[in-house]
N, C-alpha and C positions, 0 to 999 in steps of 0.2 A: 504494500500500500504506500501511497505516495503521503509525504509528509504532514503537508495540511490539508490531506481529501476533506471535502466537502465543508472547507472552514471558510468563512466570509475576511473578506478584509478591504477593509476603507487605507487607500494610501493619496496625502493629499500631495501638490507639486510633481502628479508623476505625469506630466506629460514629456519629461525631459530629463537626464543627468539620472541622480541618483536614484527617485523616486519611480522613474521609467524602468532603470535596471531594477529594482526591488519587484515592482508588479509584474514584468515580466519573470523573473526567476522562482515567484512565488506561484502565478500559474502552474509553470511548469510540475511545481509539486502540489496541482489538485485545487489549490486555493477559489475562491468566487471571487472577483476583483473587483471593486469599486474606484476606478480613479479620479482626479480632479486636476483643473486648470484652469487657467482664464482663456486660454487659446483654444477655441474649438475646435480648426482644422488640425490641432497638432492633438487633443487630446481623442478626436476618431481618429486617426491615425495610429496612435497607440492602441486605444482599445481593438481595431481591427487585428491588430497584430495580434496580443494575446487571446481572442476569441480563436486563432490556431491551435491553442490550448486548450480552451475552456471557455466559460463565461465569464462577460466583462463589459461595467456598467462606466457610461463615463460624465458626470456631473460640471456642467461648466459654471464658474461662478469665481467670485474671489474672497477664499479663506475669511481674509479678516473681516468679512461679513457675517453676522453670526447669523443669519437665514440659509447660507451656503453651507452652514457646518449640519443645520436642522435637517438639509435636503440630504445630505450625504448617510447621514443615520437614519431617516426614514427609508431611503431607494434602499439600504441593504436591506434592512428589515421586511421590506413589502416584497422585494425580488428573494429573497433568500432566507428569511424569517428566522435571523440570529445574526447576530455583529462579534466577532470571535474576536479579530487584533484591528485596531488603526494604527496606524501608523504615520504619525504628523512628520513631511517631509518641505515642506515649501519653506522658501527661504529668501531673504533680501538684504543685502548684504550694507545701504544706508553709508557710502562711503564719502568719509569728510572728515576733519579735523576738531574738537569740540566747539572750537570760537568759531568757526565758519557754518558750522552744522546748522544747516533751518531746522526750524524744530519740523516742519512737516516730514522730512527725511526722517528724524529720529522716529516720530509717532506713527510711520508707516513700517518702518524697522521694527520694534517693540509692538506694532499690530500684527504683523506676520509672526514672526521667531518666536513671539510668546504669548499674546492674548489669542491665538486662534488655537495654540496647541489648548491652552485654557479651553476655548470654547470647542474645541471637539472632543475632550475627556470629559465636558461636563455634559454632553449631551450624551455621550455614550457610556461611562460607568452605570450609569443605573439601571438599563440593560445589559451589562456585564456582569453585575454585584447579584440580579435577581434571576439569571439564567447560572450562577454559581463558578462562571470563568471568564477569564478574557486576557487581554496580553497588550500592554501596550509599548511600543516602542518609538522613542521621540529623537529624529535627526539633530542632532545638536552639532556642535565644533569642536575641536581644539582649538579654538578662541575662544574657549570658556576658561582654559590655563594658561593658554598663549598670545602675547597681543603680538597686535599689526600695526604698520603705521595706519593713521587714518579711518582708525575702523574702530572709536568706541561705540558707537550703538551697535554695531554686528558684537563685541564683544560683551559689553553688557545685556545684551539679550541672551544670549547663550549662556552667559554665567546665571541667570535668571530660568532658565526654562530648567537646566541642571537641576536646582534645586527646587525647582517646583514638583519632577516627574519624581525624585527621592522622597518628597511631602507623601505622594501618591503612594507610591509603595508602600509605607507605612501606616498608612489610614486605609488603605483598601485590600491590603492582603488576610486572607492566602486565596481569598476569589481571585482576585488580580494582581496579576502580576506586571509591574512597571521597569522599562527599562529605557538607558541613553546610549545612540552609539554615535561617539566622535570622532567625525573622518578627520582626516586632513586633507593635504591638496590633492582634490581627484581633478580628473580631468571632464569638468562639466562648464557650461556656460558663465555658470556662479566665480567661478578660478579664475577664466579669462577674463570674468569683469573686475573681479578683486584686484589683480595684478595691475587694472589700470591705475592705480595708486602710488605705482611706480613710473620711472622716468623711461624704461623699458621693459615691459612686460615681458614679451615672449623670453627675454631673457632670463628673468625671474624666476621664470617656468622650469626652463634650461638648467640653469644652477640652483635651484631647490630641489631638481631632481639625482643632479650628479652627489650635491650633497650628503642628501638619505642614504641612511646604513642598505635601503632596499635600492636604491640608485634608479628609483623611477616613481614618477608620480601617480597614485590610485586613480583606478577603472571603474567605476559604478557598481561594477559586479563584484567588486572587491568589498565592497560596503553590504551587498544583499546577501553574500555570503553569508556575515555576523549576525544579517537580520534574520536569515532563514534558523540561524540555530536559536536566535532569543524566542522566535515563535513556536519553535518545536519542544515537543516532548522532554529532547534534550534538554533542555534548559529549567525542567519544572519546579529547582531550586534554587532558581536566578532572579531577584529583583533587588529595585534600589539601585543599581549595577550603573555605572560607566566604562563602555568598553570602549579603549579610542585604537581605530584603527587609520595608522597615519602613517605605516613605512618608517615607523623609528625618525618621525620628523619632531617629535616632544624633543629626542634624545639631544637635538641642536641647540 
């Protein structure tokens, strides 16, 4: 039997980068997909793809809307009538320096990275707490231990949602289980927009890679990997947890 046969999961941000590679890998092992984006030709594009798989619902709308989180928990529920893992993926990275930073950047930053993971745990614990499981895992950073230049609101939200999904853990177990997994530099659109912060990017990219003890920057799938084991079985003694998967990029 495939890992999460016939288990539902809401992943948000996945028309793209990390959250793309997660719902497609979780297909593969049986999952029901629900994904989300604001881009609708890119998120039927994905859903098409994984319906190769299996079934796969795709919700367009934007996170820090909290009517967008309502819809996302309802369509699992009506299509598949049980919400097993979400997994809050979308991300904005809010790049600026603190004196320069409009607060509109910051409050779009801090509505993404951490009131929408709020609002999609709040709407879905309590059909996780009253069906007796559930699993959630929250994309986070290594910006939550490591800064950047130009990037405190990306790093203050991550240091923020860290400890909000460890709150979870401890108020909602052993029904649920909460977990964090913090990539480092993968190779997603989010990367190549971070690096603009620099005076050459692409090279950034270059020598961040040669740097890492793993001497290459993460693939998407390198990240659903870690999610595939916090969702599984495997892991049914795992919460509270920060797993940072980043090529021994902390280790710099």
């Amino acid at each position: 039997m495939k890992r999460l046969e016939n288990k539902t999961v809401i992943i948000t941000g996945s028309t793209s980068g990390i959250g793309e590679g997660i719902a497609k890998r979780f297909a593969k092992e049986g999952a029901n997909i629900i994904i989300s984006g604001r881009n609708q030709e890119a998120g039927e594009r994905v859903c098409k793809e994984i319906e190769k798989e299996g079934s796969c619902y795709f919700v367009q709308g934007d996170i820090t809307d909290f009517h967008t989180n309502e819809l996302l928990v309802s369509t699992a529920l009506q299509q598949f009538g049980t919400l097993d893992i979400i997994i809050p993926s979308a991300g904005k990275l809010g790049i600026g320096a603190t004196a320069d930073l409009a607060k509109e950047t910051w409050d779009q930053t801090i509505a993404t990275n951490l009131n929408a993971v709020f609002y999609l745990c709040n709407l879905s614990l309590p059909h996780m707490h009253k069906q007796g499981s559930g699993t959630i895992i929250v994309i986070s950073s290594i910006a939550a231990y490591k800064f950047f230049p130009n990037h405190p609101a990306y790093c203050a939200s991550k240091a923020g949602v860290n400890a909000f999904v460890r709150q979870m853990a401890l108020d909602y177990g052993p029904q649920v289980r909460a977990n964090l997994i913090c990539p480092g530099q993968v190779d997603t659109p989010l990367l190549h927009n971070s690096v603009k912060a620099f005076d050459d990017p692409e090279k950034i990219i270059q020598q961040t890679a040669e740097r890492m003890p793993m001497k290459r920057i993460g693939m998407p799938d390198d990240i659903a990997g870690a999610a595939l084991f916090l969702a599984s079985d495997e892991a049914a003694w795992i919460t509270g947890s920060s797993f940072v998967v980043d090529g021994g990029s902390l280790l710099l």
